[in-house]
DSSP file (Angstrom, degrees, kcal/mol; ACC not computed):
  #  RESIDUE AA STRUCTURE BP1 BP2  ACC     N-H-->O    O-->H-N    N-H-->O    O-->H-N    TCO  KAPPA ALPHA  PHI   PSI    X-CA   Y-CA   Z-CA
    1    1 A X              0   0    0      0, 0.0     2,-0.2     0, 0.0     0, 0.0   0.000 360.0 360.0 360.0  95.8  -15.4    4.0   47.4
    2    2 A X        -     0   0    0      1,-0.0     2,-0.1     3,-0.0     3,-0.0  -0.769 360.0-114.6-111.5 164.3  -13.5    5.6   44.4
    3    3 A X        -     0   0    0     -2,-0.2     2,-0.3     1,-0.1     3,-0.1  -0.440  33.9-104.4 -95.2 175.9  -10.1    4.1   42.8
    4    4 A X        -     0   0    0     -2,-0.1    -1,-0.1     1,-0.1     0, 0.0  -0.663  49.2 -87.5 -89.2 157.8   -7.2    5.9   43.0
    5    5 A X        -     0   0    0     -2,-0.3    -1,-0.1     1,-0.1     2,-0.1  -0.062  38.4-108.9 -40.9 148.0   -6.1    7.5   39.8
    6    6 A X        -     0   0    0      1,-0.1    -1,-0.1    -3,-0.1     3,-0.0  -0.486  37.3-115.7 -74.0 155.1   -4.2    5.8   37.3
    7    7 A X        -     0   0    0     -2,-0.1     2,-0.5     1,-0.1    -1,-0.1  -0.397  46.6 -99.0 -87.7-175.5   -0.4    7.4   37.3
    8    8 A X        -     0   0    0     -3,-0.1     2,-0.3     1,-0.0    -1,-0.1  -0.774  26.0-128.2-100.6 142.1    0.1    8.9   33.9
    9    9 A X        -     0   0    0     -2,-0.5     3,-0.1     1,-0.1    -3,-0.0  -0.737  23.1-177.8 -77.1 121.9    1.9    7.2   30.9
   10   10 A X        +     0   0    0     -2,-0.3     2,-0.5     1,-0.3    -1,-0.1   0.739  58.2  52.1-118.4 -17.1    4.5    9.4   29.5
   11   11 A X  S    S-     0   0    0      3,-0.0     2,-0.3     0, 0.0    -1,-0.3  -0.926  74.6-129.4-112.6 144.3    5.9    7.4   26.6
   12   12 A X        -     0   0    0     -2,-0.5     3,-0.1    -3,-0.1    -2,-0.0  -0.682  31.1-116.3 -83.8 131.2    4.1    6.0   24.0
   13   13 A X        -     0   0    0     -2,-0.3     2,-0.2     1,-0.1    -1,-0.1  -0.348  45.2 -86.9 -80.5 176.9    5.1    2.4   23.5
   14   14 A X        -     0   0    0      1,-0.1     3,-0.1    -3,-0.0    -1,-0.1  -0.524  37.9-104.3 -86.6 147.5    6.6    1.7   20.2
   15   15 A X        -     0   0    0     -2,-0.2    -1,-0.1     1,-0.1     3,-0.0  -0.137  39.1-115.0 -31.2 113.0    4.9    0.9   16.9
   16   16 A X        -     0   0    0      1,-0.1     2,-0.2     0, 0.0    -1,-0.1  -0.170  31.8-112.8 -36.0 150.2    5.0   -2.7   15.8
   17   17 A X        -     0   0    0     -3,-0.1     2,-0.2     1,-0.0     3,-0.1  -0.747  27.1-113.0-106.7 161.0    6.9   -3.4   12.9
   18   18 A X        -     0   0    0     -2,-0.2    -1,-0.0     1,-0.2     3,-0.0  -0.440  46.7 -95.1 -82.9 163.1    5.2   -4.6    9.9
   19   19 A X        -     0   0    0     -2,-0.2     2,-0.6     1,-0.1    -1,-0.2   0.200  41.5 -89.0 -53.7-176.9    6.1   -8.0    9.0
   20   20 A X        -     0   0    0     -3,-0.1    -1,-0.1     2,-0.0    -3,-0.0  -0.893  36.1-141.0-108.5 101.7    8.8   -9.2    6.5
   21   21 A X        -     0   0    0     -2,-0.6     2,-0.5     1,-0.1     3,-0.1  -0.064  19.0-124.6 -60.7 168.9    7.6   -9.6    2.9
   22   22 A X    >>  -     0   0    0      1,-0.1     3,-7.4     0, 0.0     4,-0.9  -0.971  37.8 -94.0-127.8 130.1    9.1  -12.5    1.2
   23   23 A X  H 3> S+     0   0    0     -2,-0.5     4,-1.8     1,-0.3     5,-0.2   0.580 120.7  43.7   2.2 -74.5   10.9  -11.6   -2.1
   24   24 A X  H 3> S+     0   0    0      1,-0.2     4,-1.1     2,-0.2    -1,-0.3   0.606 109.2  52.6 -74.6  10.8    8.1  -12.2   -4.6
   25   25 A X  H <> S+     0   0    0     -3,-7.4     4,-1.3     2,-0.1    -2,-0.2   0.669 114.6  48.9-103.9 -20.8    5.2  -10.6   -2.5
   26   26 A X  H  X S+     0   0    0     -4,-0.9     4,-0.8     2,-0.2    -2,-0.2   0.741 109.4  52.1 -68.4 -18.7    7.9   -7.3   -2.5
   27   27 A X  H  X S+     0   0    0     -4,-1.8     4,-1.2    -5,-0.3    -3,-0.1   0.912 112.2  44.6 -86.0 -52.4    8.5   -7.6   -6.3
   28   28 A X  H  X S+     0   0    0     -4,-1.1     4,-1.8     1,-0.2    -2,-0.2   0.855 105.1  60.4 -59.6 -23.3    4.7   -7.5   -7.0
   29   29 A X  H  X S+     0   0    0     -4,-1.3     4,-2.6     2,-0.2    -1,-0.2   0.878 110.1  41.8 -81.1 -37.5    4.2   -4.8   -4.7
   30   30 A X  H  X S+     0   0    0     -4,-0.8     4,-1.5     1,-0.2    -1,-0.2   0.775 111.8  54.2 -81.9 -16.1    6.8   -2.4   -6.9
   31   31 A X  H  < S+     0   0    0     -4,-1.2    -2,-0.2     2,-0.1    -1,-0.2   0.882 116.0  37.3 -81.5 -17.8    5.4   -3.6   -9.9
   32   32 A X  H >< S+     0   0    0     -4,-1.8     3,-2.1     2,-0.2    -2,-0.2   0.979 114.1  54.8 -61.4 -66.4    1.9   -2.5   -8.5
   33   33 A X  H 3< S+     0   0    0     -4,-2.6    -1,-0.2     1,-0.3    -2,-0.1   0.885 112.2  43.3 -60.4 -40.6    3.3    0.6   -6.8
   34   34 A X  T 3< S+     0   0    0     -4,-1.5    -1,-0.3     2,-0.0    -2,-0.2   0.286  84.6 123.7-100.9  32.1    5.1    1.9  -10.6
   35   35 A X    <   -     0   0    0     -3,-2.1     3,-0.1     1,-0.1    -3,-0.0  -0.318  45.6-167.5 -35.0 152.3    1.7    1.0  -12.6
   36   36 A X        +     0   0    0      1,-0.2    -1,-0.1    -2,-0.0     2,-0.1   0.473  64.3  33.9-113.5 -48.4    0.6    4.1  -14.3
   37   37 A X  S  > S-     0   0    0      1,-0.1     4,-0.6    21,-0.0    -1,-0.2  -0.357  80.1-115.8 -96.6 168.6   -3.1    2.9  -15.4
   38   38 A X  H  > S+     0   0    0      2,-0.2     4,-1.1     1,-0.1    12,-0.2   0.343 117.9  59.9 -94.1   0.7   -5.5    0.8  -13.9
   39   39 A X  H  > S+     0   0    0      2,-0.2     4,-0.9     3,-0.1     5,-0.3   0.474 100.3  54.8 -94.2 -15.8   -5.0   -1.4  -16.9
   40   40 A X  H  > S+     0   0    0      3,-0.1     4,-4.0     2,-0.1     5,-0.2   0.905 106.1  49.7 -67.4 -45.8   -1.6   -1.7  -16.1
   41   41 A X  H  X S+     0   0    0     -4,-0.6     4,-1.8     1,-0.2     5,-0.3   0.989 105.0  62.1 -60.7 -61.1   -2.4   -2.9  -12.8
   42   42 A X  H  <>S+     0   0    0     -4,-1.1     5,-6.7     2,-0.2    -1,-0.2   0.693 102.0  44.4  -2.7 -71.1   -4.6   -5.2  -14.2
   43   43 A X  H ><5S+     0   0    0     -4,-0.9     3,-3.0     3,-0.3    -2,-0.2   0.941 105.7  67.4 -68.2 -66.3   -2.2   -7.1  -16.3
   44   44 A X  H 3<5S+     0   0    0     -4,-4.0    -2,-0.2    -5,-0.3    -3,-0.1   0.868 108.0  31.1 -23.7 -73.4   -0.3   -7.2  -13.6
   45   45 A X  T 3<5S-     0   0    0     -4,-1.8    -1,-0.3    -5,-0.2    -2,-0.2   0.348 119.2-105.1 -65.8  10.3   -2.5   -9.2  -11.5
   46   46 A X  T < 5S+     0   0    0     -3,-3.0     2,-0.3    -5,-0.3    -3,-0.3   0.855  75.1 136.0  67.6  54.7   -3.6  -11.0  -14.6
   47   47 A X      < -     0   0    0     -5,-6.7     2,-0.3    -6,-0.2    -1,-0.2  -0.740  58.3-101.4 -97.3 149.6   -7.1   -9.3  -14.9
   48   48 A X        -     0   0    0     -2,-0.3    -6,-0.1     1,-0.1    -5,-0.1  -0.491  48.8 -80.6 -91.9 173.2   -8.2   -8.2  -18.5
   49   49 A X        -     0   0    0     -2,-0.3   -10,-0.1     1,-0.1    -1,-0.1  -0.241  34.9-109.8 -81.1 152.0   -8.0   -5.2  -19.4
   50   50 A X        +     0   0    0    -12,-0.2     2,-0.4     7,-0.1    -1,-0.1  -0.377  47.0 168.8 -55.1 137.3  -10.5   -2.1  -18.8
   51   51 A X        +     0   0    0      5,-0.1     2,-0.3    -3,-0.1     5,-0.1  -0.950   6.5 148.4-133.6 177.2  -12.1   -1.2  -22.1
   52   52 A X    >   -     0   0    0     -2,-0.4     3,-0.8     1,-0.1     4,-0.1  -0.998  58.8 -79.1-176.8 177.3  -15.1    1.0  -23.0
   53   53 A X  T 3  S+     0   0    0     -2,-0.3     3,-0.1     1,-0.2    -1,-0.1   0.719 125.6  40.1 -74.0 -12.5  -16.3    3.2  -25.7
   54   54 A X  T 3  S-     0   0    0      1,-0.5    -1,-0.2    -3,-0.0     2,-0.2   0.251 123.1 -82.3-124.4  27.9  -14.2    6.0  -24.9
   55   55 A X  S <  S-     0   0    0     -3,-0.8    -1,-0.5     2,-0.0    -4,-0.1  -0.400  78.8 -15.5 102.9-162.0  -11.0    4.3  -24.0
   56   56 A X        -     0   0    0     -2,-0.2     2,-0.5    -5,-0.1    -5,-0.1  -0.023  67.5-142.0 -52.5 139.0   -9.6    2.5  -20.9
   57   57 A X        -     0   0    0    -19,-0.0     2,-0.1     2,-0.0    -1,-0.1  -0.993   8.0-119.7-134.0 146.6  -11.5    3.3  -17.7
   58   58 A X        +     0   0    0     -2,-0.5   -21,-0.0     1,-0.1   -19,-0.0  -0.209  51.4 129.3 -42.0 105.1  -10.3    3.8  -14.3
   59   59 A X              0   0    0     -2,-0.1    -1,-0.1    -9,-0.0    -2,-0.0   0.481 360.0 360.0 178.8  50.3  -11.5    1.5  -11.5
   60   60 A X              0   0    0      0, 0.0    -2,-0.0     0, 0.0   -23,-0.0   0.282 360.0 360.0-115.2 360.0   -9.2    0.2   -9.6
């Protein structure tokens, strides 16, 4: 007792859309997105800033 094949799908259904940010979670997200440093980003999100003995380090 086998099943019968499944018919074939020939479209793909469509991508969900991502939700709809609300003003100020789109505003941080461009200040994030033109950050240059990871101490920018930092301040942004109100972290202090990277420091070290040979300047700012990376680690975000």
């Amino acid at each position: 007792m086998s099943n019968p094949p499944l018919p074939r799908v020939t479209e793909r259904p469509a991508a969900p859309k991502p939700p709809r940010l609300d003003s100020a979670t789109e505003q941080l997200v461009e200040r994030l997105r033109s950050a240059r440093t990871a101490n920018e980003m930092a301040e942004i999100v109100g972290l202090k800033p990277i420091k070290g003995r040979s300047g700012p380090k990376i680690a975000y």
